[in-house]
Every structure is written in structure tokens, then in C-alpha cells.
C-alpha positions as CSV (number, residue, x, y, z in Angstrom):
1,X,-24.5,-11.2,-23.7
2,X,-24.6,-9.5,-20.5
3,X,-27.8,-10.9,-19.1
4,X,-26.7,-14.7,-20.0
5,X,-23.4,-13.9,-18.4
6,X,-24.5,-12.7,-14.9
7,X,-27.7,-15.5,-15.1
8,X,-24.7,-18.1,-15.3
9,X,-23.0,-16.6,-12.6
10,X,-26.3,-16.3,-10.5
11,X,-26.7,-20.2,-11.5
12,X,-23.0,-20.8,-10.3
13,X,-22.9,-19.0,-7.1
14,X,-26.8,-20.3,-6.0
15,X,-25.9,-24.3,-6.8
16,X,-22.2,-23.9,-5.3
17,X,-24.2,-22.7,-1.8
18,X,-26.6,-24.8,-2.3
19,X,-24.2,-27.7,-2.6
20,X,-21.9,-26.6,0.3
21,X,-25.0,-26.0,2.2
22,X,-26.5,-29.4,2.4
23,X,-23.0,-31.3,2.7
24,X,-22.0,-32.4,5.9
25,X,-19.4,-29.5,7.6
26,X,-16.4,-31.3,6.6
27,X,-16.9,-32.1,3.4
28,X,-18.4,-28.7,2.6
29,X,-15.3,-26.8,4.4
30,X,-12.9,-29.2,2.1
31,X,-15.4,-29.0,-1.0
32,X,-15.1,-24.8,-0.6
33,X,-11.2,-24.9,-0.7
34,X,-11.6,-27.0,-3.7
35,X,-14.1,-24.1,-4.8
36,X,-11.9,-21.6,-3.7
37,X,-8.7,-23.4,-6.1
38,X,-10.1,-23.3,-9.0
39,X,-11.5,-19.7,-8.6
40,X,-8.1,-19.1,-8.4
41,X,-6.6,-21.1,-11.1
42,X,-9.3,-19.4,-13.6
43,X,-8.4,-15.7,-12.2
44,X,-4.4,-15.1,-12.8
45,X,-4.8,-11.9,-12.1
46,X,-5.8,-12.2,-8.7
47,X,-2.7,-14.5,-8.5
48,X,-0.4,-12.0,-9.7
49,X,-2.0,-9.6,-7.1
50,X,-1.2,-12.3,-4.2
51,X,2.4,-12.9,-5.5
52,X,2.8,-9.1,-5.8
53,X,1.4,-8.0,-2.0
54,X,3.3,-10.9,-0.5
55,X,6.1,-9.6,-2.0
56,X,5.8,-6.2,-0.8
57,X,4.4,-7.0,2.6
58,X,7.3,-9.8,3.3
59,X,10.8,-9.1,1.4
60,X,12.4,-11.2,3.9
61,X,10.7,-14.3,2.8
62,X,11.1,-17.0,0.5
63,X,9.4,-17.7,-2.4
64,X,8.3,-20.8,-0.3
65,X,7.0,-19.0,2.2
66,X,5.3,-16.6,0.3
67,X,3.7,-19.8,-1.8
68,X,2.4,-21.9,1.2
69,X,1.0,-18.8,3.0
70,X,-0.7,-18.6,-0.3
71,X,-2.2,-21.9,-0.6
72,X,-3.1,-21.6,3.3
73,X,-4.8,-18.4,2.0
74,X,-7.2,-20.0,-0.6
75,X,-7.7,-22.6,1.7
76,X,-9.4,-20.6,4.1
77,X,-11.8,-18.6,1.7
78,X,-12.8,-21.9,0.9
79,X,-13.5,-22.5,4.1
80,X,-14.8,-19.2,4.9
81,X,-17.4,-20.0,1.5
82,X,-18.3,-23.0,3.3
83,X,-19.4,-21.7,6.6
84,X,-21.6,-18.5,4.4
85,X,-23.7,-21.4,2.7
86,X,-24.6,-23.0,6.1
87,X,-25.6,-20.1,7.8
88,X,-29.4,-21.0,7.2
89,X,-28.5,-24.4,9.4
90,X,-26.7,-22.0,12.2
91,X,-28.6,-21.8,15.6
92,X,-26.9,-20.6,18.4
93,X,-26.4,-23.7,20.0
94,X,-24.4,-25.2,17.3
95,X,-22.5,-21.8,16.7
96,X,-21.5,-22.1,20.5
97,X,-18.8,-25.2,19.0
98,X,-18.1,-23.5,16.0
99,X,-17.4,-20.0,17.1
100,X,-15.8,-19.1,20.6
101,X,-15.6,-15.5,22.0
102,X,-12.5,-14.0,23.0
103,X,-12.4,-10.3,24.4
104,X,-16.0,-9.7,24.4
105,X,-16.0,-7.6,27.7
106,X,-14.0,-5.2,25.3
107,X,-17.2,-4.9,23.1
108,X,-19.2,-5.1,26.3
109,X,-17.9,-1.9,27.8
110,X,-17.8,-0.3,24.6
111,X,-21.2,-0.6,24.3
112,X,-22.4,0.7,27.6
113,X,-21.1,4.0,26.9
114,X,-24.0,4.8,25.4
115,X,-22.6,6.1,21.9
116,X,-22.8,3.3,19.5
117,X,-19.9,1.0,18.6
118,X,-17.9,1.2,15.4
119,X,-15.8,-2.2,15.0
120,X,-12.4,-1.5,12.7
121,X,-12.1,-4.6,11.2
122,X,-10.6,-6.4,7.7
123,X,-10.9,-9.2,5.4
124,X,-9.3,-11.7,8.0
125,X,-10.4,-15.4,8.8
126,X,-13.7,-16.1,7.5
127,X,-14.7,-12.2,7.8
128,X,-18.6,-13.0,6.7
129,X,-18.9,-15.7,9.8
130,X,-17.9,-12.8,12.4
131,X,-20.5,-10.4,11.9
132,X,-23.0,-13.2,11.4
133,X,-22.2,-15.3,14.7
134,X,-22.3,-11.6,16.7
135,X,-25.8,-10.9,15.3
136,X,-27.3,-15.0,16.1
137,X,-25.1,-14.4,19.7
138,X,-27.4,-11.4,20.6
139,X,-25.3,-8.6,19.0
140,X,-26.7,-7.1,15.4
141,X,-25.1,-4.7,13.7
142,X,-24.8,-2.4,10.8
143,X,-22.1,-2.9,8.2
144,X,-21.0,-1.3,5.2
145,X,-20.9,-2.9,1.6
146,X,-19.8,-2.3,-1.7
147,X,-22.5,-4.0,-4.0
148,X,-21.9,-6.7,-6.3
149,X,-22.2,-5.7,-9.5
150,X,-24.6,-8.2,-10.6
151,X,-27.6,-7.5,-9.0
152,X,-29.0,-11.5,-9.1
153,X,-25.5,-12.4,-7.1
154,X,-26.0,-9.5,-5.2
155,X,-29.6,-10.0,-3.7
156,X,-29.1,-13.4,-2.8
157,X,-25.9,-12.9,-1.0
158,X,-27.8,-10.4,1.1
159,X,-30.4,-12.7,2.3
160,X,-27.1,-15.0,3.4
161,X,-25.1,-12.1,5.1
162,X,-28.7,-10.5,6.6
163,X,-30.5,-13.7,8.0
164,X,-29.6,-13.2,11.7
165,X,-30.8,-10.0,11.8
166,X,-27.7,-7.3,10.3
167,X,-28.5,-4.8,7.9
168,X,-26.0,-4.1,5.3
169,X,-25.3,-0.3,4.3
170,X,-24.1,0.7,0.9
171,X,-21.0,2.5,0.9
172,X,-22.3,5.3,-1.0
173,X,-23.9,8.3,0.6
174,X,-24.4,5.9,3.9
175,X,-23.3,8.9,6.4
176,X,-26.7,10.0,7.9
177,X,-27.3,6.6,8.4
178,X,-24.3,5.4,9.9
179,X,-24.7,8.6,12.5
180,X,-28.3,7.6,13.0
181,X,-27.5,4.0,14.3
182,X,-24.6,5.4,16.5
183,X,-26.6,8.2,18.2
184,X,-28.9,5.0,18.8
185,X,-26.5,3.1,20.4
186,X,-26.3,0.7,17.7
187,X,-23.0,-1.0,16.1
188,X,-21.4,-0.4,12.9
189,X,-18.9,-2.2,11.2
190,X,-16.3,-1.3,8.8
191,X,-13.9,-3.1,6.5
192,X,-11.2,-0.7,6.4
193,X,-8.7,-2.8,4.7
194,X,-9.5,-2.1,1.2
195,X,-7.7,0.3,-1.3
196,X,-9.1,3.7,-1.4
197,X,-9.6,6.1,-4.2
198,X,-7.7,8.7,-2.8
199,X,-10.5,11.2,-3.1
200,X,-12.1,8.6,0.0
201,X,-9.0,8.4,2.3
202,X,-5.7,9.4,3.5
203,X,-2.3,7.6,2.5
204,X,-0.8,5.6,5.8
205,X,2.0,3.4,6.1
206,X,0.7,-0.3,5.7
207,X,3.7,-2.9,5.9
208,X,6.1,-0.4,5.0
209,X,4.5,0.9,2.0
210,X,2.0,4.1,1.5
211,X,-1.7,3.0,0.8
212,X,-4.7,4.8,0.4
213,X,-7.1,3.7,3.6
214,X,-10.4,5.2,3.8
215,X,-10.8,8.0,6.7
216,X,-14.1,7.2,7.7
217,X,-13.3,5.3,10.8
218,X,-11.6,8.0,12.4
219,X,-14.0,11.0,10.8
220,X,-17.1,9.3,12.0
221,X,-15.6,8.4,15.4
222,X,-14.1,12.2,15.8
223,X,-17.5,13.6,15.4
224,X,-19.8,10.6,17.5
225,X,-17.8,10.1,20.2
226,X,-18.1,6.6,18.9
227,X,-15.8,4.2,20.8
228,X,-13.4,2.3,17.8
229,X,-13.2,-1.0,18.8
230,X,-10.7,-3.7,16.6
231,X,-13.0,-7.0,16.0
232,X,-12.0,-9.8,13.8
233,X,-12.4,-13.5,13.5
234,X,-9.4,-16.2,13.1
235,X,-9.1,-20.0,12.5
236,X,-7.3,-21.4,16.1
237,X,-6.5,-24.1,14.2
238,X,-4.6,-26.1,17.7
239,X,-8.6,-25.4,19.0
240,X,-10.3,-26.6,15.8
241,X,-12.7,-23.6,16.0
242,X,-12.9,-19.8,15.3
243,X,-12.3,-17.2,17.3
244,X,-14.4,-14.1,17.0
245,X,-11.8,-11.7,19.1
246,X,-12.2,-7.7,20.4
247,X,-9.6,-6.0,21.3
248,X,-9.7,-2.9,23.4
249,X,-11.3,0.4,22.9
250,X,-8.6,2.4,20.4
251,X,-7.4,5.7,22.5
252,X,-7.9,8.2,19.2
253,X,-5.8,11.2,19.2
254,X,-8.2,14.3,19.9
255,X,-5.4,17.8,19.0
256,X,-8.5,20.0,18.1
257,X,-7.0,19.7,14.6
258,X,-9.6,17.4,12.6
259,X,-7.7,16.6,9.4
260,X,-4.2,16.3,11.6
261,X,-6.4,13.7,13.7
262,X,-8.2,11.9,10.5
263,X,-4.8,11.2,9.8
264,X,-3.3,10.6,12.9
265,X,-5.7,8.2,13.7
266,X,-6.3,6.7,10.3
267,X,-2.7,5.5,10.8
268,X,-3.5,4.4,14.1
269,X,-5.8,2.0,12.7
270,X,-4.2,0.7,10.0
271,X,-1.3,-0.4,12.1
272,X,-3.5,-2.3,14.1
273,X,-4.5,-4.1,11.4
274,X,-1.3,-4.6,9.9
275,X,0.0,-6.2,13.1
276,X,-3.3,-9.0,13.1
277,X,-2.5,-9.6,10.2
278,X,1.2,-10.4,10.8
279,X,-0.2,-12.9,13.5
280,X,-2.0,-14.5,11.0
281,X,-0.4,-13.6,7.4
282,X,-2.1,-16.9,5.7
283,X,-5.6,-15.5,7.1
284,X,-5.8,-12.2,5.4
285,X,-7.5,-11.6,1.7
286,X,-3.9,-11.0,-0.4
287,X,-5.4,-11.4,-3.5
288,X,-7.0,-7.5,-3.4
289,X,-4.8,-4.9,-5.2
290,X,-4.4,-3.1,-1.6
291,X,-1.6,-0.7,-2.9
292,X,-3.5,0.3,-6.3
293,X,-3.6,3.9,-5.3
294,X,-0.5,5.7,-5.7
295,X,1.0,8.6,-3.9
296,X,1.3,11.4,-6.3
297,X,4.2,10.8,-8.9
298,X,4.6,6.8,-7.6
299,X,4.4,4.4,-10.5
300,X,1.6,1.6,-10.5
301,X,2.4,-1.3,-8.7
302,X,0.4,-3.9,-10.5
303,X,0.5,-4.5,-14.6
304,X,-2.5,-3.7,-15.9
């Protein structure tokens, strides 16, 4: 039962790519929200999550507001889908009118330190095009993954995310490699948005409310010397292209005290990210149970 279930996923996820790949760009980008939809319609948990983290993350709202940011939501992981299935047609020269730089001297001067790079960065915009456009631009880099559990799924959306040259890490025991790149001088990305086990992180203030964000950012960039640098990637949708922006080098907090400055700085971070987001709140994945783990004692947040 298994093995027919993740072959029909394999069969779903390598025709929908295939399909969005060969379509002309705007009827792939409205065929992915369409996609995107109807993922949605046949997951109502991940609903539920989305109605529960806009809740939390915007009391003041209305349930209107909350609903359209929503919709704008699934509309751009649609579109996000879209642009992953033509990265195969991508050259430089037609990601020059897709995807425009803004901030780049931030990276830039980053880089010439000599100590590697570590990007902070989330699920915002269409988060696979970001790392992908860097790496055709000139820029490769190393970014962490958690591996999809099907293996068929997994494989081919690796040869997708890898194809201009970046080299995907798995989260699990990825330390000495991570160090190795950055004593190179290499980049590494991190998604440090995600909910954390809290065995993996520290709990932060994120939109008012304690979540558990992993402490590797600011463990790996204690010990480096790594510059932190905030990257992400937005729909400018008065341009009618994305913006792959850097923002400047994060000044971490250095007491002497390591675990005082994982957290410090861990905090640090996650406020950057909470205020992009805020720029942006229809950009940003809400459907992931970002405030699954509880402080000590706190009830659950989401029914199980």
C-alpha cells in the first residue's frame, strides 16, 4: 500500500512539473495557483493551521483580512510551483527580467571578509527561486534540507533545486560540513523559520508569542566568525517581477557568554524575520504549525 501510494505521488508531482514546465509563464504561474487551490482544499488541516497562525500573528484583523491574505498566500505557492518547474528553461539572460537584485553589495561585502556567508532566511515569496537565481547569477551556495519522505519525490525535486549548481545539506548531522564550506569561504543558507523540537533551538518571541526557532544560525556564526546576512525573495507586484533582496550584515551580540548570546541573537534573528514578513504577510508559508512547540506547561495550540 505504501509503494503504490508514494509511486502515485511521484506520478503526481513529476506530470504537474512537467505540465507547468512546458506551459507558456503565464499560464503555468495561473495553472500553479490553481494547483496550489486544490492542494489546499484536499489538506484541511493545513487550513486550520493558516486560520490558526493568522489568528495569532494578527488579532487586530478581520476575518476578511485574515481570509484574502490567505488566498494571496496560496496564490503565490502556486506561483512559486510554477517558477521550480521552469527552472530547466532558466538562463541568465531571461532570469535578468524575471528576478532583479536589490541589496546585493550587502552580500558582496559579506563575502569579501573571507569567512563564508550564512544567509538567515524563511519561507517568503517563492523561497526555492532565490537560492536558484543566486547560484545561475554567479553565487552557489549550500543550503540545508529536511528530506521528503518519499524518496521518488525527494530525488527529483533535488535535481530541480540543484541544477544551477547548489548543493543541498541534510539537516541531520550537517555540522562539519556546514563549517567546512564557511572556513572555505563558501555560502550557506538557512531556513530558520520553521518550528523546532525544542531539543534543536531556543524559545524567542515571534509575533508576540513564544516559538521554538532553531539556534544554529547564531551557534554556527558565534564560532566561524561567519557574517549573518538576512536574504529573501518577494513578488513587487507594482514591478511585475521578483526581488531577490539582502539586507545588511546582522551586528550579533558577542558577551563571552555562549548560550546568553545563542539566545540573544537567536531572538535577534527571528525579529528580523517577523518584521519581513509583516511587510509582506500574504508572502509567508502560514500554513506550517510554526507554534507547535510549547513552552513547558503551555497547552497545544493546534487540535490534533
Amino acid at each position: 500500500m505504501r509503494r503504490m501510494r508514494e509511486a502515485l505521488e511521484y506520478a503526481a508531482a513529476w506530470g504537474i512539473l512537467k505540465l507547468l514546465g512546458v506551459l507558456p509563464r503565464r499560464w503555468a504561474r495561473a495553472c500553479g495557483a490553481g494547483v496550489a487551490r486544490l492542494a489546499l482544499l484536499l489538506r484541511p488541516p493545513l487550513r486550520r493551521a493558516g486560520e490558526i497562525n493568522l489568528r495569532l500573528a494578527f488579532p487586530e484583523w478581520s476575518e476578511a483580512q485574515r481570509r484574502r491574505v490567505f488566498r494571496q498566500m496560496v496564490r503565490h505557492l502556486g506561483w512559486m510551483a510554477a517558477e521550480f518547474a521552469r527552472f530547466p528553461r532558466y538562463t541568465p539572460q531571461v532570469l535578468q527580467r524575471i528576478v532583479v537584485y536589490d541589496g546585493l553589495d550587502n552580500f558582496l561585502r559579506a563575502q569579501a571578509q573571507g569567512r563564508g556567508v550564512l544567509v538567515l532566511t524563511g519561507h517568503i515569496g517563492a523561497w526555492e527561486l532565490s537560492s536558484f537565481a543566486h547560484a545561475v547569477f554567479g553565487y552557489p551556495m549550500h543550503f540545508l534540507v529536511r528530506p521528503i519522505p518519499n524518496r521518488r519525490v525527494e530525488s527529483l525535486v533535488h535535481r530541480y533545486r540543484c541544477a544551477a549548481g547548489n548543493v543541498a545539506v541534510e539537516k541531520t548531522n550537517a555540522a562539519r560540513q556546514i563549517f567546512q564550506v564557511l572556513r572555505h569561504g563558501g555560502t550557506v543558507g538557512i531556513l530558520a523559520d520553521l518550528n523546532t523540537p525544542a531539543t534543536d533551538g531556543v524559545f524567542v518571541d515571534f509575533f508576540g508569542v513564544p516559538a521554538c526557532m532553531t539556534d544554529a544560525v547564531a551557534r554556527i556564526a558565534l564560532r566561524s566568525g561567519a557574517p549573518v546576512v538576512p536574504g529573501y525573495i518577494y513578488w513587487d507586484e507594482a514591478q511585475g517581477h521578483y526581488r531577490l533582496r539582502f539586507e545588511p550584515e546582522v551586528e550579533l551580540v558577542r558577551s563571552g557568554d555562549e548560550e546568553h548570546d545563542v539566545i540573544a541573537n537567536t531572538q535577534r534573528f527571528a525579529r528580523i524575520l517577523e518584521e519581513v514578513i509583516r511587510r509582506r504577510p500574504e508572502q509567508w508559508l502560514w500554513v506550517h504549525k510554526r507554534w507547535k512547540t510549547r513552552p513547558p506547561g503551555a497547552p497545544p495550540i493546534y487540535p490534533e
